[in-house]
C-alpha positions as CSV (number, residue, x, y, z in Angstrom):
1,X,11.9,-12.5,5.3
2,X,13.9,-15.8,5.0
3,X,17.0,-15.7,3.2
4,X,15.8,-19.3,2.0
5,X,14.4,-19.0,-1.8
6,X,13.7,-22.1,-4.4
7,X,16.3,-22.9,-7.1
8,X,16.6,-20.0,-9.3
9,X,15.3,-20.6,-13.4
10,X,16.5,-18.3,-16.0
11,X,14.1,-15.6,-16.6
12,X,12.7,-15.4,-19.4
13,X,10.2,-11.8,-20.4
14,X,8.0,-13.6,-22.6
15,X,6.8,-16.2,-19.9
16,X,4.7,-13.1,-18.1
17,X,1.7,-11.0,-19.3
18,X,3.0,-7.3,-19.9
19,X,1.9,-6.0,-17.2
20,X,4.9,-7.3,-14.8
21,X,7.1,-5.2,-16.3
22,X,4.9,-2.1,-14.8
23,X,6.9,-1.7,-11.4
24,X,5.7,1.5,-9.4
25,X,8.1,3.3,-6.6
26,X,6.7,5.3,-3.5
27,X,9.1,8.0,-2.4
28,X,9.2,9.7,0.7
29,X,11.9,12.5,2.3
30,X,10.3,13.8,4.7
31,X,11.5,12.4,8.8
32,X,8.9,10.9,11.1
33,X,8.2,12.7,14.0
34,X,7.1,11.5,17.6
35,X,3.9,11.7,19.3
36,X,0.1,9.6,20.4
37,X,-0.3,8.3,16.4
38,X,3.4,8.4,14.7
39,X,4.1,5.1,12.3
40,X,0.3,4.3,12.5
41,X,-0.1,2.0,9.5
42,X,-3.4,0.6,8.0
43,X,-2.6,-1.7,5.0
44,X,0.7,0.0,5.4
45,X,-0.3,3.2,6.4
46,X,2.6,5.9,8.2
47,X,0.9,8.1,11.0
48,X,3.2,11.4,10.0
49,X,2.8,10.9,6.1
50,X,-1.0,10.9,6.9
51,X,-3.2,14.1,5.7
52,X,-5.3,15.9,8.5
53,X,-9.3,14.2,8.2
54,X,-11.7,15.4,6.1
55,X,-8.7,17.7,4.2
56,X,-9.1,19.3,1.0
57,X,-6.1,18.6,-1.1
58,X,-5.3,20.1,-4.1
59,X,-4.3,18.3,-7.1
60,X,-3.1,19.9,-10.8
61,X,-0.8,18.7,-14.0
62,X,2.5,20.0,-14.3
63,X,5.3,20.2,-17.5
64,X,6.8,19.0,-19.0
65,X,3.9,16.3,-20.1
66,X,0.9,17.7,-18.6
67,X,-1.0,14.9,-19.9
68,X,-4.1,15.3,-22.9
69,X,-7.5,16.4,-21.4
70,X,-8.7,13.1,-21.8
71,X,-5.6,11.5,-19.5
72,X,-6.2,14.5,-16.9
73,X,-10.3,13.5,-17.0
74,X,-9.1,9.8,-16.4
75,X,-7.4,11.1,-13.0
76,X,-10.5,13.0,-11.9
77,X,-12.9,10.3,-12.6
78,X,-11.0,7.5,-11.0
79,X,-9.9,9.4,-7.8
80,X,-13.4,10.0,-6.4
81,X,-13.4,6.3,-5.4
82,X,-11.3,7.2,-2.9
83,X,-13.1,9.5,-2.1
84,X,-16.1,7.3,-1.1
85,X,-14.0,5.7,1.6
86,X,-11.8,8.4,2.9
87,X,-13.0,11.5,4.1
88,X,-10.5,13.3,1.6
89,X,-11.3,15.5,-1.2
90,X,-9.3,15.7,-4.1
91,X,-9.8,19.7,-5.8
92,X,-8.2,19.6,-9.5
93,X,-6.7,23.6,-9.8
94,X,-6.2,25.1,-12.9
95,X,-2.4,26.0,-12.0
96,X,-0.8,23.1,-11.6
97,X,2.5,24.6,-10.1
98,X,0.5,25.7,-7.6
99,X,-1.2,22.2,-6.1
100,X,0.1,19.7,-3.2
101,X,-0.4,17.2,-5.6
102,X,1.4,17.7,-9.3
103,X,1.1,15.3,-11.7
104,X,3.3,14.6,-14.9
105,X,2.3,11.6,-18.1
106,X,6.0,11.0,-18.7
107,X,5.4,7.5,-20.6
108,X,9.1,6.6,-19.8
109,X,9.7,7.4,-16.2
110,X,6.6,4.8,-15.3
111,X,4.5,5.1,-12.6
112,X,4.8,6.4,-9.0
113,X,4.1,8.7,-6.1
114,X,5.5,10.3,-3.2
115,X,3.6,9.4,0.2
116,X,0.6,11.7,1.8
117,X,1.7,14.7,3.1
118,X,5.6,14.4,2.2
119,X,4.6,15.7,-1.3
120,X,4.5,19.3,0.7
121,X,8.3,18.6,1.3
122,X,9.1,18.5,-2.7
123,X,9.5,21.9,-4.3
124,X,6.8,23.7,-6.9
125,X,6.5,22.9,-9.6
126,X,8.6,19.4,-9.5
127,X,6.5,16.3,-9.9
128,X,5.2,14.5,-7.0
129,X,3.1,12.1,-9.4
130,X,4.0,10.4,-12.7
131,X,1.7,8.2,-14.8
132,X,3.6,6.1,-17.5
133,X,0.4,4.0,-18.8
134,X,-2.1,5.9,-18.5
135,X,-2.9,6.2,-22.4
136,X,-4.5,9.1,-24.3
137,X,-7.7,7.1,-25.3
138,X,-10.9,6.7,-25.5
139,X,-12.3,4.8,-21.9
140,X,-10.6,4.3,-18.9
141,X,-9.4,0.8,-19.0
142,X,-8.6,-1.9,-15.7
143,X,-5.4,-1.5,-15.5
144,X,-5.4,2.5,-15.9
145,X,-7.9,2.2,-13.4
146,X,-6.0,0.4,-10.9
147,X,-3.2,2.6,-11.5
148,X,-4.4,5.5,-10.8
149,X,-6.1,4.1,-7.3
150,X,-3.0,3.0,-6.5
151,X,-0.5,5.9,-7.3
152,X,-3.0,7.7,-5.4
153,X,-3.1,5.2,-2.4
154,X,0.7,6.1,-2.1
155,X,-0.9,9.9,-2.1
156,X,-3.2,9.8,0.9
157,X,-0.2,8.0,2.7
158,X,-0.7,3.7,1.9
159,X,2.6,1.7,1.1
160,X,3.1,-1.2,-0.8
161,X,1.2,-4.2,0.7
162,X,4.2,-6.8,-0.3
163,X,6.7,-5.0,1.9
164,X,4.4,-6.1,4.8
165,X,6.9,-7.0,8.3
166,X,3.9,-10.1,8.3
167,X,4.9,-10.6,4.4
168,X,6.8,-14.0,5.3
169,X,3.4,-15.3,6.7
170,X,2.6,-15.7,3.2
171,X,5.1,-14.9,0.6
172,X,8.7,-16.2,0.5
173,X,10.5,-14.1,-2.4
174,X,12.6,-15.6,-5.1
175,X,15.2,-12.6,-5.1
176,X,17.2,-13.5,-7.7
177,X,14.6,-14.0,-10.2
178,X,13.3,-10.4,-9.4
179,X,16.3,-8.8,-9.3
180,X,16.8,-10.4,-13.2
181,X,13.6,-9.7,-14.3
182,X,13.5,-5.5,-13.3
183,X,16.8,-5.2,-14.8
184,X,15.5,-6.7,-17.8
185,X,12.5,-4.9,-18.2
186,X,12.5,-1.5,-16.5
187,X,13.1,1.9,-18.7
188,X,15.5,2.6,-17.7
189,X,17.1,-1.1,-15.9
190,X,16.5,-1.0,-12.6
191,X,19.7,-2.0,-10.3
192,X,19.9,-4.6,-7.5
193,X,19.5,-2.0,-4.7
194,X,16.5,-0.1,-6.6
195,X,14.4,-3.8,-6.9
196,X,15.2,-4.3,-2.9
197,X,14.0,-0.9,-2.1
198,X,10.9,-1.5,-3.9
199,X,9.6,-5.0,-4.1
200,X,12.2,-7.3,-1.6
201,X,12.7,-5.2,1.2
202,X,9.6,-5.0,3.9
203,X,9.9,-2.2,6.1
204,X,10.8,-3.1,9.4
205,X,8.8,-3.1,12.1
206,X,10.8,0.3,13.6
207,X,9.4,1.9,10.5
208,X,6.2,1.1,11.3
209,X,4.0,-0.2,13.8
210,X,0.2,-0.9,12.9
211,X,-0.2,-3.1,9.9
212,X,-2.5,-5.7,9.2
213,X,-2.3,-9.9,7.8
214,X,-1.0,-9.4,4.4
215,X,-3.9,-8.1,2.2
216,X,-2.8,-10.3,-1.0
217,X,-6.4,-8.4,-2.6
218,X,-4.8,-4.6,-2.0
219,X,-4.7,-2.3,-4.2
220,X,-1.2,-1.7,-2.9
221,X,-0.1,-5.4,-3.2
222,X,2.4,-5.7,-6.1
223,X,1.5,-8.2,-9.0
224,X,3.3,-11.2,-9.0
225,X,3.5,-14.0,-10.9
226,X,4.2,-17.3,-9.8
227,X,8.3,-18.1,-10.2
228,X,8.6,-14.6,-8.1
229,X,7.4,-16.6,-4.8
230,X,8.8,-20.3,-3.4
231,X,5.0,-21.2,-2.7
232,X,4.0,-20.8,-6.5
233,X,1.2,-17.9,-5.7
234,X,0.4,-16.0,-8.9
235,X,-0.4,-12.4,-7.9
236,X,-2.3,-10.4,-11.1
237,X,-2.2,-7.1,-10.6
238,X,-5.6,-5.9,-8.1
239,X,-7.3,-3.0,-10.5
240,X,-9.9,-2.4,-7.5
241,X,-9.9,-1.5,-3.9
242,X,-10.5,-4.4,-1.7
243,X,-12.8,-5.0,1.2
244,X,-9.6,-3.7,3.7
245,X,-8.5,-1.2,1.3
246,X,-11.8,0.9,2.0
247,X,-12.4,-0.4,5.6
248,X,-9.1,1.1,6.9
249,X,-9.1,3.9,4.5
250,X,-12.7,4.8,6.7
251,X,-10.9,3.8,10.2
252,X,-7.8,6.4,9.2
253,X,-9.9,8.5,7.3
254,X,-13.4,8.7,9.0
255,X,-16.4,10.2,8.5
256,X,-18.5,11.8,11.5
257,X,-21.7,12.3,11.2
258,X,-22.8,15.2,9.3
259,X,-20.1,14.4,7.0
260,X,-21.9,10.9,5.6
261,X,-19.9,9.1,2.5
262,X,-21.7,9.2,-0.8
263,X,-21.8,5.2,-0.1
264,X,-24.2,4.3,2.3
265,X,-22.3,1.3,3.0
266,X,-19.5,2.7,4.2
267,X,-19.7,3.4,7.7
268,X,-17.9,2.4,11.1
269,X,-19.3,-0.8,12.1
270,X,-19.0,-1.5,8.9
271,X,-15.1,-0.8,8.5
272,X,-15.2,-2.5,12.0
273,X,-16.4,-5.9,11.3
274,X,-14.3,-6.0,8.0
275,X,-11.5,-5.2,10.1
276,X,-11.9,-8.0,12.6
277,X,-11.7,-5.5,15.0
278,X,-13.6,-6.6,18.6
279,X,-13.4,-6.3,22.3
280,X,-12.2,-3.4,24.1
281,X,-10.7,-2.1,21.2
282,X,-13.8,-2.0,19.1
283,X,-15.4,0.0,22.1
284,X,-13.0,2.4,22.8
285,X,-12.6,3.1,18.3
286,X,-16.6,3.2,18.6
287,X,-16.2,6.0,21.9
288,X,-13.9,8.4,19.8
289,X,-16.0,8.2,16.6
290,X,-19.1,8.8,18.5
291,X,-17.3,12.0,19.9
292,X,-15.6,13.1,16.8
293,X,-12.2,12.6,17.6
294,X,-10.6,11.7,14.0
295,X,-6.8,11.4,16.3
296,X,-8.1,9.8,19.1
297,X,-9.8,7.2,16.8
298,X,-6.4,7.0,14.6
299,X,-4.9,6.1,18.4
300,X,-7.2,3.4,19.4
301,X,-6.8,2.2,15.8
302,X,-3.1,1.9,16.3
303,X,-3.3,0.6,19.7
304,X,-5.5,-2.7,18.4
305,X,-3.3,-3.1,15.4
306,X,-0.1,-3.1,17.5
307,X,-1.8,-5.8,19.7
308,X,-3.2,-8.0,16.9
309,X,0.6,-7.6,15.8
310,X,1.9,-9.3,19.1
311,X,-0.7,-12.2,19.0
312,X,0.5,-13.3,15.7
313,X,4.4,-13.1,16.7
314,X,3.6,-15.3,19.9
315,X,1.5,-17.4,17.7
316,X,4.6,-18.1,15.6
317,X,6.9,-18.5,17.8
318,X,4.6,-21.0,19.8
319,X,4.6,-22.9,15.9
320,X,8.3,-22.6,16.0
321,X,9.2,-24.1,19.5
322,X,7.0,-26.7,18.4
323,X,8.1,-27.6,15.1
324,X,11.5,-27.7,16.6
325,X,10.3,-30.2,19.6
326,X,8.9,-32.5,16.6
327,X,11.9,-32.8,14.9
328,X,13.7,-33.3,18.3
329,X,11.1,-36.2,18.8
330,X,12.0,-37.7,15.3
331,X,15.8,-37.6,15.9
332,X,15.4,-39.2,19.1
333,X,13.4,-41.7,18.2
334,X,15.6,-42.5,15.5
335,X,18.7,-42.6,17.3
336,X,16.8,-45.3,19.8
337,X,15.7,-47.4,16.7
């Protein structure tokens, strides 16, 4: 990220719909651990905090705010989009204390998740889930939906799209003005270090390793508006998975065949052409899905992701050398004037 940023404004909470002020965390404990697919990412996605494929996982609401039955039927309803593109099931338990997943409705703690399996890391029956607007009425409204899909994102192991290493490629943060505006509207103020960890900071590219151009149509992208960015980009929050969203949930995620999704659309070359991905990589992804190899697959995922991440940094750097020989040029020619 650059450390340059535009000249800061004062900040000002009524300039912004209400939804900036919902900021989300992902948590995670748990240390990665070597091997073929660790730090595979796909729209942010960490190999080791991954769920085995086609994994039954259950979920179940936990004290001290359980959430209303029509909250808890929100959850269910929203989560089987997921399920479409992911071959993940989501089992609801009556014993919450007992699921992987446990979700709480604490209205002030707002809204986040631990990610994919490091939930099995956090003691029964603590949270490993909270929804803080999910609201106890009648219809499940855009921004609960896109909530949910997100906090649940998080769950099956997706981080937040705006941390991207490739974020710069886009986005060039106004810190200040974030910092100012969570500590002015988080319950409880969020501090300087808690805004970096969660909406300046990218994660480096030793924390992970496969990650695609910055999907500003995520469901993991953070909202943004406008004075948050140097380039003036208005982010509203996404309420709905996007084209990459479901076409790498598939390629990390797959389903074989005998094990079709309840979308006919959603298949490999499918996920594939969505993906961009072609060449050798594209055959050698096709060879482990035709032989039912969900790890091997992850691999070859990994493997073109990595690549496509080298061909953009030389493709910058080429930009770099030669925005540096232009302005050599101009002082030159300057100088002989």
């Amino acid at each position: 990220m650059s450390d340059q940023t535009a000249p800061q404004q004062p900040i000002s909470t009524d300039e912004n719909p209400e939804w900036y002020s919902h900021c989300c965390t992902d948590l995670s404990k748990v240390n990665q651990s070597g091997g073929r697919i660790d730090r595979m990412k796909a729209v942010l996605v960490t190999a080791s905090w991954m769920w085995d494929n086609g994994r039954t996982i259950t979920v179940g609401f936990v004290n001290p705010v359980p959430g209303t039955p029509v909250q808890q039927a929100k959850v269910k309803e929203v989560v089987k989009e997921w399920e479409k593109y992911a071959n993940l099931k989501f089992r609801f338990i009556p014993n919450g204390n007992d699921a992987e997943i446990r979700i709480g409705f604490l209205e002030r703690a707002g809204s986040w998740s631990y990610i994919g399996k490091v939930a099995l890391e956090i003691g029964k029956p603590e949270q490993t889930m909270n929804f803080g607007w999910v609201e106890s009425t009648p219809g499940i409204t855009a921004e609960e939906r896109g909530v949910i899909l997100h906090e649940f994102g998080h769950a099956i192991g997706y981080l937040h799209e705006h941390q991207s290493p490739r974020r710069g490629e886009k986005l060039t943060l106004n810190e200040q003005v974030i910092i100012d505006y969570a500590k002015a509207t988080q319950i409880p103020p969020w501090t300087e270090e808690q805004t970096r960890q969660n909406i300046i900071n990218v994660y480096t590219k030793a924390e992970v390793s496969n990650f695609s151009e910055v999907d500003l149509k995520s469901i993991m992208m953070y909202f943004m508006p406008a004075n948050w960015n140097v380039q003036g980009i208005a982010i509203p929050p996404n309420e709905s998975l996007s084209p990459l969203d479901k076409a790498y949930a598939f390629l990390n995620y797959p389903f074989f065949i005998g094990t079709a999704s309840s979308d006919p659309n959603v298949n490999i070359l499918n996920s594939l052409n969505t993906a961009k991905v072609t060449g050798a990589a594209r055959a050698n992804i096709a060879l482990e899905y035709i032989e039912g190899d969900w790890r091997g697959l992850r691999a070859e995922f990994t493997r073109w992701a990595v690549n496509q991440r080298a061909l953009s940094d030389r493709a910058q750097a080429v930009s770099r050398r030669e925005e540096a020989a232009a302005a050599v040029a101009a002082v030159a020619e300057v100088e002989a004037d």
